[in-house]
C-alpha positions in Angstrom: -6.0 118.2 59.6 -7.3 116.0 62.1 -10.1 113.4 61.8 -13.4 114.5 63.2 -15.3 112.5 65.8 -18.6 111.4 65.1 -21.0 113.6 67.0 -24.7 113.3 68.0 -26.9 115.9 67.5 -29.4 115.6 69.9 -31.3 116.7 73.4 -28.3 114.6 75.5 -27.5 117.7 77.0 -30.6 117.9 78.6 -30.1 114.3 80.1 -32.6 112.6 78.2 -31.6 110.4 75.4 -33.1 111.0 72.0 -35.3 108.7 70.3 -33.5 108.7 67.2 -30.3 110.2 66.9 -28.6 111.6 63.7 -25.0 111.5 63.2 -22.8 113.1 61.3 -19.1 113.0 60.7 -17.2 116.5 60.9 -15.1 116.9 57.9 -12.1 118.4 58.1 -9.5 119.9 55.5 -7.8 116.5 55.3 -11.1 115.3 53.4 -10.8 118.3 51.2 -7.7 117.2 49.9 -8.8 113.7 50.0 -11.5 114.8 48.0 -9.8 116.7 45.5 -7.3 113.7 44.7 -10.1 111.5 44.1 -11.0 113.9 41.7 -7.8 114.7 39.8 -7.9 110.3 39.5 -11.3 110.7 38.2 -10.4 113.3 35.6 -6.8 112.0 34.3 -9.0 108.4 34.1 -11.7 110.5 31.8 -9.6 111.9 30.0 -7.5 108.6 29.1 -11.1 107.2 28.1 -11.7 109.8 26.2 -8.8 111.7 24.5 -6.2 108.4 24.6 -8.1 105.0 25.0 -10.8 105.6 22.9 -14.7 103.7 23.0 -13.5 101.7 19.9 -10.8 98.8 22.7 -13.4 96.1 22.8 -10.9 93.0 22.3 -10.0 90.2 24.3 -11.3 89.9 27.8 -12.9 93.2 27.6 -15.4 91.5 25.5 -16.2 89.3 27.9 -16.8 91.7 30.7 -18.5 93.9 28.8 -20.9 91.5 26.9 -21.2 89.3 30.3 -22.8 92.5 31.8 -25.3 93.2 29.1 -26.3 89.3 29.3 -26.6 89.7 33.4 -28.8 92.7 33.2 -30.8 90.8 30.5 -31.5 88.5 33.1 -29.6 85.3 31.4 -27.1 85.2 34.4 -23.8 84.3 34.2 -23.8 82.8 30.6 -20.7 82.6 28.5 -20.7 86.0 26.5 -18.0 85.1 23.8 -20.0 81.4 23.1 -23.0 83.9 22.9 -21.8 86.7 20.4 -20.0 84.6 18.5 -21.7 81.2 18.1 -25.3 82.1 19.4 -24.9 79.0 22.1 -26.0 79.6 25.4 -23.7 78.1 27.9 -22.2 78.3 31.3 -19.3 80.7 31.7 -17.3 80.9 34.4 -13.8 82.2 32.6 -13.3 84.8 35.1 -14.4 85.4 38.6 -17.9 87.4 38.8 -17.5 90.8 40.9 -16.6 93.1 37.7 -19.5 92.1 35.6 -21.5 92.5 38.7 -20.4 96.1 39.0 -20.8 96.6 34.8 -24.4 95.0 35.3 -25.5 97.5 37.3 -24.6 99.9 34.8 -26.2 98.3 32.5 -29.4 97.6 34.6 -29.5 101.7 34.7 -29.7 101.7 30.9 -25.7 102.6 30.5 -24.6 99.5 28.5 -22.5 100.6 25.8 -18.7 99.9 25.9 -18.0 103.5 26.2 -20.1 103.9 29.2 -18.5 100.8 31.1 -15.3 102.6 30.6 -16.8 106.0 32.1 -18.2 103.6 35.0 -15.0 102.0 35.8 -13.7 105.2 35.8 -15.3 106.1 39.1 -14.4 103.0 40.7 -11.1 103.8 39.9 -11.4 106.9 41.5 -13.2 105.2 44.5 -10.0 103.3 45.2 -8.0 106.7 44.9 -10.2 107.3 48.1 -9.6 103.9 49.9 -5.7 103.8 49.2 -5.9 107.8 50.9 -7.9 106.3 53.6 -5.4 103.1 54.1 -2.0 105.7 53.6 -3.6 107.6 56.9 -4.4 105.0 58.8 -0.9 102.9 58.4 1.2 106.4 58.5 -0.6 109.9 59.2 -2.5 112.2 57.2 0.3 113.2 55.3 1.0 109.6 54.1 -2.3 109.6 53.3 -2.0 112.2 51.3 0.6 111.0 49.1 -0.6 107.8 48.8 -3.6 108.9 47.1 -1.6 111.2 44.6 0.3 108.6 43.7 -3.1 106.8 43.3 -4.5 109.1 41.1 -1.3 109.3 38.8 -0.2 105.9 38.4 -0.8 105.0 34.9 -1.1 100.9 36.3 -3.8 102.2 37.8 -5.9 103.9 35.8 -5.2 102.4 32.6 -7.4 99.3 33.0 -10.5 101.9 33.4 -10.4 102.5 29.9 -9.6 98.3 29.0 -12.5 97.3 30.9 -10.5 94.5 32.6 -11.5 93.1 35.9 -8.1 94.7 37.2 -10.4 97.6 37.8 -12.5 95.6 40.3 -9.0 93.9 41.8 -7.0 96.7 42.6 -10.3 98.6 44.3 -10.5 95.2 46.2 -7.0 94.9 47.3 -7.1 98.3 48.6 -9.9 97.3 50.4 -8.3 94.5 52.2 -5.2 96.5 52.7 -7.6 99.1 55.0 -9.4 96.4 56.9 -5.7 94.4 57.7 -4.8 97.9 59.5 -8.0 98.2 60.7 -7.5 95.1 62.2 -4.2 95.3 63.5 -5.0 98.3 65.5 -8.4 96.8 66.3 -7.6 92.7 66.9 -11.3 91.6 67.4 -13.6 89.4 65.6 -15.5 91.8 64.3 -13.1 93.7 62.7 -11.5 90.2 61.4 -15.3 89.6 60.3 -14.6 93.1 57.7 -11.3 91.5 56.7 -12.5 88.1 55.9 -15.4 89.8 53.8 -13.1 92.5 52.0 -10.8 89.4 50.7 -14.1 87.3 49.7 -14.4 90.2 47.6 -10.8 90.4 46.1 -11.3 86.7 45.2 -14.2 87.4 43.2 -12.5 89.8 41.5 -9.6 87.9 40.7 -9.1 84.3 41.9 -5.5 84.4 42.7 -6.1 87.1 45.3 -7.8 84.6 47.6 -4.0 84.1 48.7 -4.3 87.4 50.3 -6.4 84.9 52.9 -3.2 83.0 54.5 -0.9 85.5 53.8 -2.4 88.5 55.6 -5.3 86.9 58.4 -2.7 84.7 59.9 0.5 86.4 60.8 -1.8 88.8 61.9 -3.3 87.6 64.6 -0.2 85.7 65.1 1.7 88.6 65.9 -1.3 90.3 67.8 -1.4 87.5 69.6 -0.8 88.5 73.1 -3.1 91.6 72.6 -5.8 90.4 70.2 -9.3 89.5 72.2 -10.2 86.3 70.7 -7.4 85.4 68.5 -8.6 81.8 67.6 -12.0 82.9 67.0 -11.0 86.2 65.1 -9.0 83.6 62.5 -11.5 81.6 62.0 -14.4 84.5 61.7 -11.9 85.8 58.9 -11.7 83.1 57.3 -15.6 81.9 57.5 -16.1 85.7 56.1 -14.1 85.3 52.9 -16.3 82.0 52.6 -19.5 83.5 52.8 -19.2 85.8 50.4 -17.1 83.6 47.5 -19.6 80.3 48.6 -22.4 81.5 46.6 -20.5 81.9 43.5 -18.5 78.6 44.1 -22.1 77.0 44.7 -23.7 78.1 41.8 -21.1 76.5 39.7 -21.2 73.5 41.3 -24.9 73.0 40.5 -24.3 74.3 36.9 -21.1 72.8 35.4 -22.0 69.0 35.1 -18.7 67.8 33.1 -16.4 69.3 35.3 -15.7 70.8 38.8 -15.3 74.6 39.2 -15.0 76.4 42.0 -14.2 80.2 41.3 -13.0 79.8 37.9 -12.1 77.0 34.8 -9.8 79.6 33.6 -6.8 78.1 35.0 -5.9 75.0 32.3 -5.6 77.4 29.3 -3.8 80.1 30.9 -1.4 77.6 32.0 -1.2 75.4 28.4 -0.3 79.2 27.2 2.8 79.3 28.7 3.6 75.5 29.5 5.0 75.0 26.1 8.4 75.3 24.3 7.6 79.0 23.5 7.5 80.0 27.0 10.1 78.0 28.1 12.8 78.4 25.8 11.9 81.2 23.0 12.4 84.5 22.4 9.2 85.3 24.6 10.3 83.0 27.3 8.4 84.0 30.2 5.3 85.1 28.4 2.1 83.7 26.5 2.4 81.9 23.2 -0.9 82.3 21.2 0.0 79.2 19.1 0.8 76.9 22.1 -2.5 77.9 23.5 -4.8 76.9 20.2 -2.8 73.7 19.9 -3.6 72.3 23.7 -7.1 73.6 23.4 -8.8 70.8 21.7 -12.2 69.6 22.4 -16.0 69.8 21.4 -17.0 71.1 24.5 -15.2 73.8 27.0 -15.2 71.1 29.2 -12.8 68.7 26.9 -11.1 71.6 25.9 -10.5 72.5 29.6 -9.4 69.1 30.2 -6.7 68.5 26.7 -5.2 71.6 27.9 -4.6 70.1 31.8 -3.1 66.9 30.0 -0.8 68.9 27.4 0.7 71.2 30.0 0.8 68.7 33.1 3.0 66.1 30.3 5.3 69.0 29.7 6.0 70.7 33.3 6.9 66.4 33.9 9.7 66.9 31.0 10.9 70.0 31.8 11.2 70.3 35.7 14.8 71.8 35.6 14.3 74.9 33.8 11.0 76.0 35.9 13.2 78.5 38.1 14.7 80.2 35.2 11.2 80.8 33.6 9.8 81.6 36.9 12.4 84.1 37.2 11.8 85.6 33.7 7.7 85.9 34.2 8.2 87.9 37.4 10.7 90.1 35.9 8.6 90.6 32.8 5.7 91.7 35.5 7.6 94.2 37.5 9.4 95.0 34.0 12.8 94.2 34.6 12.9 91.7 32.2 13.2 92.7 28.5 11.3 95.7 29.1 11.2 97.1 25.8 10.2 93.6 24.3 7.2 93.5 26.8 6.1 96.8 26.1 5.9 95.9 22.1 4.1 92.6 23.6 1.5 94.5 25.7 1.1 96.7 23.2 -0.3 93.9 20.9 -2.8 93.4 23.0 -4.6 96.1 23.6 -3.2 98.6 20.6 -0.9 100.6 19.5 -1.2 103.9 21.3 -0.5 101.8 24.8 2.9 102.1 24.2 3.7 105.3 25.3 1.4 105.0 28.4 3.4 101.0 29.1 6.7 102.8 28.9 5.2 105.2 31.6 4.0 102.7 34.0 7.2 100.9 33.3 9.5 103.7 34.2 7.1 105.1 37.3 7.1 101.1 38.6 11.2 101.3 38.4 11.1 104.6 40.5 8.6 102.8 43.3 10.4 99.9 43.5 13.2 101.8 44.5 11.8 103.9 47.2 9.9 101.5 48.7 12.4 99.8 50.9 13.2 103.0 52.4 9.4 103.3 53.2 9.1 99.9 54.5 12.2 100.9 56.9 10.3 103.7 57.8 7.2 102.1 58.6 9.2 99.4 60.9 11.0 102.2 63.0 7.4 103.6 63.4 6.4 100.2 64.6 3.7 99.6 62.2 3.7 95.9 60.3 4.6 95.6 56.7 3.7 92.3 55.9 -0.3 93.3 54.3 1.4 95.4 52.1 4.1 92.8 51.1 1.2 90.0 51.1 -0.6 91.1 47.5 2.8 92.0 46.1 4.0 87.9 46.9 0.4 86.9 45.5 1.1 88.5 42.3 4.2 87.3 41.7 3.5 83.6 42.8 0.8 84.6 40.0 3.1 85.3 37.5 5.4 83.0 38.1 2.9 79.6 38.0 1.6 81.2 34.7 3.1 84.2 32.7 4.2 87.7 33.3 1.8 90.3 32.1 1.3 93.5 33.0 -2.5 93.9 34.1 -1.5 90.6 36.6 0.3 93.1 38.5 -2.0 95.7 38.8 -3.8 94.3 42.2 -0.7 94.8 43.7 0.1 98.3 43.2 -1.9 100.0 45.8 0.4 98.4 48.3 3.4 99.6 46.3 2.3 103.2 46.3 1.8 102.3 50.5 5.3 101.3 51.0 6.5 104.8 49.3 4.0 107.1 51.0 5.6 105.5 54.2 8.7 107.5 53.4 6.3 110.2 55.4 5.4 108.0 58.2 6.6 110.0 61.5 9.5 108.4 64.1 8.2 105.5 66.3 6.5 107.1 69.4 6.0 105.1 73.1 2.3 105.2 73.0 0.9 102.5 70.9 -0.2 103.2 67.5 0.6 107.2 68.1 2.1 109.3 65.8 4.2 111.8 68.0 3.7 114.7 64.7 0.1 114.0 63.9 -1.5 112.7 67.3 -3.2 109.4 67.3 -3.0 107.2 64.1 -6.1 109.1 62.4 -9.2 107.0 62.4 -7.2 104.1 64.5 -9.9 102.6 67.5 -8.1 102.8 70.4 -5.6 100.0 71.4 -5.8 97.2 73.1 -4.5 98.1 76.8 -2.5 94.9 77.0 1.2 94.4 75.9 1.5 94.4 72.1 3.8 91.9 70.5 7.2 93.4 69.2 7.9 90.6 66.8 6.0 91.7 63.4 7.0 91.4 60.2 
């Protein structure tokens, strides 16, 4: 079940190298069963889409998403699609960070634009992060972990329930999954140009969703802090990391610049509203403290323009954080809870399931009960994957962005989403083999498969 090599085929046997040479990667059965995960996640998404979810869920954000793509592959950019369905008014939008409607677009640019076919086309980028979270399971713990990891992947209703939503948690969690490869990546390969794949893969959870940038500080920098004394170039590898991630969000950040004139946005102007939602007696002190009140959030957002709106809302929640200072932790508390679904679980099923319908409720409780089991088990894989000497903190670092998340705003389901590819990671660790002597070897499986080889100087012992 090992990894292949990448062999040349070519006339190097004959001691003349070839003038082009053609790779190819030698597949073995561990990519069979890679391959047939992926394809159980594509088919249990499918057949949510099609025989649960139904094409008729175009509510809420979705709507935004959906109708953001169409206007994207009309060539109007990145236009507000609600101000343009509803109220024919072409204007800036910048609600939500750009990568899904990116990936829609290009659906739509191919002619698929209907809301049932966004659904079918997040459906195989769900399945592509079956794939990456397989890839990231073998590389942190063996093939076997890897294994797991992705059947969990393909299962998980948190998962692949925002497929058939057409949310942006889609784009997120296939994001985070991506950073969580390129941090081990990194840590058995501390060199710029690994750090430069890093940086780049969290540019991309940003623009997916703007809280992720977090992901930045909390994974780049203990890194290299703990591979200190084997990295090669550790300065330089932080900041190439970091000058990545800025590359890829500073076009988005620049175009909004140049287009918003009554008011600065970087990644998103999102932030005010969400926050007036939940800033408010209703969140802090009602039955759904914790949550979002729909009333509080129409009363703060005021305004002829988004821009005034945008601003009312900063000046109605910022006057009542000032008054009500003392009962933040409690309400923190209760929005984290309500993510992981500890808090008032039944009550935040019967909320999430008046958002997005009815029939969710079967596959909340689901999610609810399967997040209760992982959150159990995955202390005992995070002890497992510290006796085998591999570092727990990227795994731990979307899980902490989340939840700070939460806790600055509300607890919602779909906020927690991102993190559960590392969740399923801490649990597939549970098969991580005993700590070997060699560096990065896994005494049952050989090498950590696909790991570069390590660094020949002294590793540091003291990581997280």
């Amino acid at each position: 079940m090992g990894e292949g090599p990448l062999v040349a085929d070519g006339d190097a046997g004959q001691g003349q190298a070839p003038l082009l040479m053609r790779w190819r990667l030698r597949l073995g059965p561990w990519h069979l069963w890679l391959a047939a995960l992926v394809a159980l996640g594509l088919g249990i998404r499918l057949g949510y889409v099609v025989g649960w979810s139904g094409p008729d869920r175009e509510t809420g954000d979705a709507i935004y998403y959906h109708e953001g793509a169409n206007l994207l592959a009309n060539g109007h950019g990145f236009i507000h699609p609600i101000a343009m369905a509803f109220a024919f008014r072409e204007m800036p939008g910048a609600d939500h960070p750009p990568a899904y409607i990116v990936y829609l677009a290009a659906a739509s640019v191919a002619g698929f634009r209907s809301f049932f076919e966004h659904q079918v086309w997040s459906c195989f980028l769900g399945a592509a992060t079956v794939g990456v979270v397989g890839f990231a399971g073998r590389r942190i713990a063996g093939n076997r972990a890897g294994l797991i990891a992705a059947g969990l992947a393909a299962m998980l209703p948190t998962l692949w329930m925002p497929d058939g939503w057409v949310l942006s948690e889609t784009m997120a969690i296939f994001a985070t999954a991506l950073v969580i490869l390129a941090a081990y990546r990194c840590w058995d390969d501390a060199r710029p140009r690994s750090a430069l794949l890093l940086g780049a893969a969290i540019g991309i959870a940003a623009l997916s969703r703007s809280e992720l940038l977090a992901l930045s500080p909390l994974i780049v920098l203990p890194l290299f802090w703990f591979r200190r004394a084997s990295a090669q170039r550790p300065v330089a590898s932080v900041l190439v990391a970091f000058a990545a991630t800025l590359v890829v969000i500073g076009p988005w950040v620049g175009y909004n610049l140049a287009r918003f004139d009554d008011e600065t946005v970087l990644l998103s102007n999102n932030l005010d509203r969400t926050m007036a939602a939940s800033w408010c007696s209703d969140g802090f002190y009602g039955p759904i403290v914790g949550y979002k009140s729909y009333p509080c959030l129409e009363a703060a957002t005021v305004g002829d323009t988004q821009a005034e709106e945008n601003a009312h809302a900063r000046e109605v929640w910022h006057a009542y954080a000032r008054d009500h200072l003392g009962r933040v932790p409690a309400v923190a508390a209760a929005r984290v809870g309500r993510l992981w679904g500890l808090f008032r679980p039944a009550q935040q099923v019967d909320l999430e399931a008046t958002i997005v319908g009815g029939p969710e409720r079967r596959p909340t409780w689901a999610a609810f009960v399967m997040t209760w089991i992982l959150l159990a088990l995955a202390p005992l894989g995070a002890w497992r994957l510290r006796r085998r000497g591999r570092p727990i903190f990227p795994l731990l670092a979307p899980i902490v962005a989340v939840s700070a998340g939460a806790a600055l705003t509300f607890g919602q389901l779909r906020y927690r989403m991102p993190a559960d590819p590392a969740l399923v990671l801490l649990v597939a660790g549970l098969a991580a083999a005993p700590r070997s002597t060699t560096s990065g070897a896994d005494p049952a499986e050989g090498t950590v498969p696909g790991a570069e080889p390590a660094p020949e100087r002294q590793v540091a012992s003291a990581a997280t």
